[in-house]
N, CA, C and O atoms as a GROMACS GRO file, in nm:
protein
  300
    1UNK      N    1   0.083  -0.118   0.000
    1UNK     CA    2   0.000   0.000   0.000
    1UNK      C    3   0.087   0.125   0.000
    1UNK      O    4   0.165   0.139   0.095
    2UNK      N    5   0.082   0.237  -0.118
    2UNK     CA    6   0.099   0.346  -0.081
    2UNK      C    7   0.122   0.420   0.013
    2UNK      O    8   0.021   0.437   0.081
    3UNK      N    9   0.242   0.492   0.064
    3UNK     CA   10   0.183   0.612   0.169
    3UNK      C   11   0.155   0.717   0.122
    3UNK      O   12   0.221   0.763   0.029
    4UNK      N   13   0.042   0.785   0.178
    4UNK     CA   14   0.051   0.884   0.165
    4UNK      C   15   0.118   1.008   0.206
    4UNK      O   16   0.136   1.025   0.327
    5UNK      N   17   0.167   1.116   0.102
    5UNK     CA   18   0.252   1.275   0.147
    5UNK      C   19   0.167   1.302   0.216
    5UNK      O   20   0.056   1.249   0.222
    6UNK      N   21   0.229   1.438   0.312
    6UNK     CA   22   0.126   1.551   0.418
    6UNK      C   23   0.050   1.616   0.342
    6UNK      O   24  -0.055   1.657   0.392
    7UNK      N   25   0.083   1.650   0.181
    7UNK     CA   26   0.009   1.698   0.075
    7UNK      C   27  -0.110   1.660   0.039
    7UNK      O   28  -0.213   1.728   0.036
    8UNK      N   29  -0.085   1.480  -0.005
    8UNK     CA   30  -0.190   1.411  -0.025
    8UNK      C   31  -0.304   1.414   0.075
    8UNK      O   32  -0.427   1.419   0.077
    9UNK      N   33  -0.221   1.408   0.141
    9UNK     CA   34  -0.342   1.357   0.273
    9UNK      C   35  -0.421   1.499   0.326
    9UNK      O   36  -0.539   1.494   0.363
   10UNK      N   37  -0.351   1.616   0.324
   10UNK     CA   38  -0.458   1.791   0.308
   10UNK      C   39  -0.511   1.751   0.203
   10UNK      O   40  -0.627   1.725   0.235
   11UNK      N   41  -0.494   1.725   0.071
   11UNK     CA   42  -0.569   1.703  -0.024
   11UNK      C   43  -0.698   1.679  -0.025
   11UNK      O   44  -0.797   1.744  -0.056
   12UNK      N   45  -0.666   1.506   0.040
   12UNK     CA   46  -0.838   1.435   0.055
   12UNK      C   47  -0.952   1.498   0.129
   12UNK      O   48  -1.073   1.504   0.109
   13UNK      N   49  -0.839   1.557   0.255
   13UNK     CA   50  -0.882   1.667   0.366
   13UNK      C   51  -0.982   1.723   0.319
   13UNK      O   52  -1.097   1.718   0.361
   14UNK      N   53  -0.917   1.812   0.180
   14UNK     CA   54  -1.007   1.928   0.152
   14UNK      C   55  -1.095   1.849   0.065
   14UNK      O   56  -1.202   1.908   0.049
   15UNK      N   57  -1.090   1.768   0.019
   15UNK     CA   58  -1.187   1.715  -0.114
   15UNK      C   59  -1.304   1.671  -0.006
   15UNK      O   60  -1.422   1.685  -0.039
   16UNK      N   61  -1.271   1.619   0.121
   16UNK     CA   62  -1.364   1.535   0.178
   16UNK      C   63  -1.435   1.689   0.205
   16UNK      O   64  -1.530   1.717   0.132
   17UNK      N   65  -1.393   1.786   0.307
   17UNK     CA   66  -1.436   1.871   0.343
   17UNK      C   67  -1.520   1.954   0.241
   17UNK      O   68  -1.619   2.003   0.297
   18UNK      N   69  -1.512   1.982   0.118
   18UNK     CA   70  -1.575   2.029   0.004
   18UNK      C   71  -1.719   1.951   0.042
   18UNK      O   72  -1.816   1.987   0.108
   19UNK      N   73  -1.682   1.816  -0.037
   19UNK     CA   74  -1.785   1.699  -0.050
   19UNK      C   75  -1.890   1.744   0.038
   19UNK      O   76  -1.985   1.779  -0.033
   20UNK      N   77  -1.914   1.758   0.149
   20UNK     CA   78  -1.974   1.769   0.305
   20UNK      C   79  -2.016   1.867   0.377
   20UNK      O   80  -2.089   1.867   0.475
   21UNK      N   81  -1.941   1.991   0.297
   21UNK     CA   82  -1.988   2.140   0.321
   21UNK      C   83  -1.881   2.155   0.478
   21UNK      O   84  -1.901   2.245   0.560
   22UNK      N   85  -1.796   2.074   0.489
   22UNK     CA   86  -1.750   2.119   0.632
   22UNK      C   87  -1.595   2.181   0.666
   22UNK      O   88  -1.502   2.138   0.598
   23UNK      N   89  -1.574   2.259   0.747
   23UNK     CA   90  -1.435   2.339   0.718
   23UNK      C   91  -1.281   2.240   0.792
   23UNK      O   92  -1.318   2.173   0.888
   24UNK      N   93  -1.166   2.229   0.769
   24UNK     CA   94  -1.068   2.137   0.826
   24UNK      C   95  -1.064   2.164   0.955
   24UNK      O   96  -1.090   2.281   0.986
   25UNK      N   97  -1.031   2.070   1.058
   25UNK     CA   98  -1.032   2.080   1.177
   25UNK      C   99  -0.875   2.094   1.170
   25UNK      O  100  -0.794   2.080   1.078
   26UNK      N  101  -0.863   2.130   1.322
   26UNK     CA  102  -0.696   2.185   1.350
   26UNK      C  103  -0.638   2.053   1.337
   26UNK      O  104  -0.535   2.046   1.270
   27UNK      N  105  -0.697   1.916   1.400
   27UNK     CA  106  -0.647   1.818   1.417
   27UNK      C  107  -0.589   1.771   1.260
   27UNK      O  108  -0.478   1.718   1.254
   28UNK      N  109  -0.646   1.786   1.173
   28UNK     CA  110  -0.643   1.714   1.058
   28UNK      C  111  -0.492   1.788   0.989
   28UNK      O  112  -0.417   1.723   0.915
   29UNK      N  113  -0.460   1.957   1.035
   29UNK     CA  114  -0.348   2.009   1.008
   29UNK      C  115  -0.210   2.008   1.080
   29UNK      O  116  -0.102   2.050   1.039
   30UNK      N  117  -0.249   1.933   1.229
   30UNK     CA  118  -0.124   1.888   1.343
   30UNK      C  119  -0.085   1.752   1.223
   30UNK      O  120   0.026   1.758   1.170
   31UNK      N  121  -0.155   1.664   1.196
   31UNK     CA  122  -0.198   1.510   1.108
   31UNK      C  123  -0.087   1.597   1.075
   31UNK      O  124   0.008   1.612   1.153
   32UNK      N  125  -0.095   1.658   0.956
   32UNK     CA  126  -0.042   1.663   0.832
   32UNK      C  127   0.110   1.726   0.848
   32UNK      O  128   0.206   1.695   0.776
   33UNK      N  129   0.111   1.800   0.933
   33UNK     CA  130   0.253   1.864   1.007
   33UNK      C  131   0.347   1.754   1.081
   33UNK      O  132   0.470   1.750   1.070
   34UNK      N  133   0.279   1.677   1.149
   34UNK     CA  134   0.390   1.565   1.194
   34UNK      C  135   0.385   1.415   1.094
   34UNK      O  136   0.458   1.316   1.101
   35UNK      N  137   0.287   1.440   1.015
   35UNK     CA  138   0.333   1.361   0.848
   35UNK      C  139   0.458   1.374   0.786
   35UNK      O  140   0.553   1.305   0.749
   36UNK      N  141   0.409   1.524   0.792
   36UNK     CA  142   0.559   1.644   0.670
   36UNK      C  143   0.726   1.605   0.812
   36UNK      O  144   0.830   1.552   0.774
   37UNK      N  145   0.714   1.629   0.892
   37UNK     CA  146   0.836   1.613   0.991
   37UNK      C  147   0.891   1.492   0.949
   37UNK      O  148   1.000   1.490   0.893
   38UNK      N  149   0.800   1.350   0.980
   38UNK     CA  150   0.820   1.185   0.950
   38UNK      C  151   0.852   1.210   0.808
   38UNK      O  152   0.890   1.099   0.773
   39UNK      N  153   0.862   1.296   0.694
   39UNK     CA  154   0.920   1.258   0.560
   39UNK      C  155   0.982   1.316   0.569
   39UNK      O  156   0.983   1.299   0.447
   40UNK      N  157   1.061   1.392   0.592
   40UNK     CA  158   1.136   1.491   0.610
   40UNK      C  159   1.254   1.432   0.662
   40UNK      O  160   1.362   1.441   0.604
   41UNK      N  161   1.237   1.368   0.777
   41UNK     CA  162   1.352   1.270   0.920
   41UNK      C  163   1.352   1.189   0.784
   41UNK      O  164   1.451   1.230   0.723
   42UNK      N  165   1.301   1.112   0.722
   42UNK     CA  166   1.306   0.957   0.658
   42UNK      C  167   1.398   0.973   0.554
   42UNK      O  168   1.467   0.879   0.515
   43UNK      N  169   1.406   1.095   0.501
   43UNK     CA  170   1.454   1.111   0.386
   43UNK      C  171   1.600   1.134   0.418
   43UNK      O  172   1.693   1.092   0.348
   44UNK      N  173   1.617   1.216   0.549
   44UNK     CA  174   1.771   1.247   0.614
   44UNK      C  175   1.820   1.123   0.620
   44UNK      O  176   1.938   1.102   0.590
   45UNK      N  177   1.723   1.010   0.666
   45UNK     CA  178   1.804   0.920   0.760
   45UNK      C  179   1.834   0.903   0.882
   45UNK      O  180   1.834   1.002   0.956
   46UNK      N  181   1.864   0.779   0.932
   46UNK     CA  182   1.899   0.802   1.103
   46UNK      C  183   2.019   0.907   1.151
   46UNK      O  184   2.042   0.960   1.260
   47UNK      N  185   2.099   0.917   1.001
   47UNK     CA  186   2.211   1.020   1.051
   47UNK      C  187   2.284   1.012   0.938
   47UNK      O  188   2.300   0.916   0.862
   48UNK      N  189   2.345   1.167   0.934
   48UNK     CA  190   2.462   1.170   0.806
   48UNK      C  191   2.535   1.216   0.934
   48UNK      O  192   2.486   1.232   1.046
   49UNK      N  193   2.704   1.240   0.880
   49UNK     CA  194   2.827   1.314   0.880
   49UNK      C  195   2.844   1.367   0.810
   49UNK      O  196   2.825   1.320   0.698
   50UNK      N  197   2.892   1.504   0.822
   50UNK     CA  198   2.931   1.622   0.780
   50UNK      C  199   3.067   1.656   0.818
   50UNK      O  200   3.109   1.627   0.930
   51UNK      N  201   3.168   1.738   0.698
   51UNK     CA  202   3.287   1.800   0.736
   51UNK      C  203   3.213   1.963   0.735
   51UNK      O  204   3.184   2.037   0.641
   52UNK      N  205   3.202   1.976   0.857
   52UNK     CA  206   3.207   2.167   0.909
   52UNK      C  207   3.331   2.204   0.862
   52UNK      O  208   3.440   2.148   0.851
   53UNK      N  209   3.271   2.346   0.829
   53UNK     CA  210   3.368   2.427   0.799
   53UNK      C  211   3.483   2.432   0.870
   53UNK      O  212   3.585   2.440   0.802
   54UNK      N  213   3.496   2.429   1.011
   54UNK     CA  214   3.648   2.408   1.060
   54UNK      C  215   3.733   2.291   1.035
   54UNK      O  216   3.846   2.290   1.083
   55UNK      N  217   3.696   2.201   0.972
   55UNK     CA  218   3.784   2.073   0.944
   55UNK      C  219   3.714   1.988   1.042
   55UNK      O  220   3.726   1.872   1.002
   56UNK      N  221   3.645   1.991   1.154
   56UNK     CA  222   3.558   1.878   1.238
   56UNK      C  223   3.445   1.798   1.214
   56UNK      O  224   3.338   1.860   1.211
   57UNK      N  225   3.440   1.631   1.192
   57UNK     CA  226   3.326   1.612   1.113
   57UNK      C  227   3.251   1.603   1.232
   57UNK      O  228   3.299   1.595   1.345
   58UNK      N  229   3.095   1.607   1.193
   58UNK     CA  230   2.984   1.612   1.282
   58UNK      C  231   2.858   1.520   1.229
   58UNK      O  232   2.801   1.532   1.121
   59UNK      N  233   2.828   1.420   1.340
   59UNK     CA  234   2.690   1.336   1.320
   59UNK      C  235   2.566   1.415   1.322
   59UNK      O  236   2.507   1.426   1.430
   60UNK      N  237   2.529   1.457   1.243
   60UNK     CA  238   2.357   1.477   1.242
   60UNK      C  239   2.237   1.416   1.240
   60UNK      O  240   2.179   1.395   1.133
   61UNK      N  241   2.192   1.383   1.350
   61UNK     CA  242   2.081   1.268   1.339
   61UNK      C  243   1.929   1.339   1.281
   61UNK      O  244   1.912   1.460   1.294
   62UNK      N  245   1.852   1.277   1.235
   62UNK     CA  246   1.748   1.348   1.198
   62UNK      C  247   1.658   1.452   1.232
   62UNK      O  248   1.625   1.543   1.156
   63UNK      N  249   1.619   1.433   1.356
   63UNK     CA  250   1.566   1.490   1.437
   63UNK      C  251   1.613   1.598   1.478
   63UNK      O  252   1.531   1.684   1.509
   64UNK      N  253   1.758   1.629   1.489
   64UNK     CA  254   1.857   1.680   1.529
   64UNK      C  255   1.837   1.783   1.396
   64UNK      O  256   1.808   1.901   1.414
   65UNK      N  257   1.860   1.721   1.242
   65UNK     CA  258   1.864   1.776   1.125
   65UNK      C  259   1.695   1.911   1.116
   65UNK      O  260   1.686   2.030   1.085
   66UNK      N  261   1.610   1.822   1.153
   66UNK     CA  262   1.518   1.887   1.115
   66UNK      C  263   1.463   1.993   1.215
   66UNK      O  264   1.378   2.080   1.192
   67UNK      N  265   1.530   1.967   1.332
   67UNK     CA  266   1.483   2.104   1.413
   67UNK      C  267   1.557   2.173   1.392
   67UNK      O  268   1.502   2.284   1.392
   68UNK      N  269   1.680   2.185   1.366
   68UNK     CA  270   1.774   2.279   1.308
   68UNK      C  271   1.698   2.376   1.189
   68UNK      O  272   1.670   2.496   1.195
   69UNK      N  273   1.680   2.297   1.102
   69UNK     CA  274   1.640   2.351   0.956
   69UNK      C  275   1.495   2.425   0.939
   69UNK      O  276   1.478   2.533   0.884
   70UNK      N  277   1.372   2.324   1.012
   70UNK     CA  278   1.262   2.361   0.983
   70UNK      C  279   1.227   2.418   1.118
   70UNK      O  280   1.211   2.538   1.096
   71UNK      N  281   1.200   2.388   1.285
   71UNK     CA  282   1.174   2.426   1.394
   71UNK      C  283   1.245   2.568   1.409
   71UNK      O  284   1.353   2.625   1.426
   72UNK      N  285   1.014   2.600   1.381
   72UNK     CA  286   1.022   2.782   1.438
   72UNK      C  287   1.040   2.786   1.587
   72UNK      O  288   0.996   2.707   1.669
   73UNK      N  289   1.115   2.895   1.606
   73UNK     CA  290   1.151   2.916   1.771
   73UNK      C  291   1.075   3.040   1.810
   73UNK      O  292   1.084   3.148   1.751
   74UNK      N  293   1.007   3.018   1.906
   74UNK     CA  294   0.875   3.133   1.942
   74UNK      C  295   0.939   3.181   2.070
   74UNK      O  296   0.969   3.117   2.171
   75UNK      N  297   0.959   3.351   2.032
   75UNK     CA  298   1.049   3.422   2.131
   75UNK      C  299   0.919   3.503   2.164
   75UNK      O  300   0.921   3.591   2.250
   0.00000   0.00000   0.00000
């Protein structure tokens, strides 16, 4: 079976929601946000190495990768 993207799956969201006259619930957009995170980690991997700019290599584990990159920080 297919998986479905965080895309796909807002997709049906909205097609269902059309269908039914009814508007997306928050829940259905948390769904789709920790969908997008899980493809995101999967695609990194459990971990690369990197040579940093100072000559030191460094393990980046996914999680690690993606709060770096994508995690907004609310000041």
């Amino acid at each position: 079976m297919k998986k479905n993207t965080a895309v796909e799956y807002l997709e049906k969201i909205i097609n269902h929601c059309k269908k039914y006259n009814r508007s997306i619930e928050q829940l259905d957009i948390e769904i789709a946000k920790e969908m997008e995170k899980e493809q995101i980690m999967e695609a990194h991997g459990d971990e690369q190495i990197y040579l940093k700019d100072d000559g030191i290599w460094k393990t980046i584990y996914a999680e690690e990768y993606y709060n770096q990159t994508y995690k907004n920080e609310t000041k």
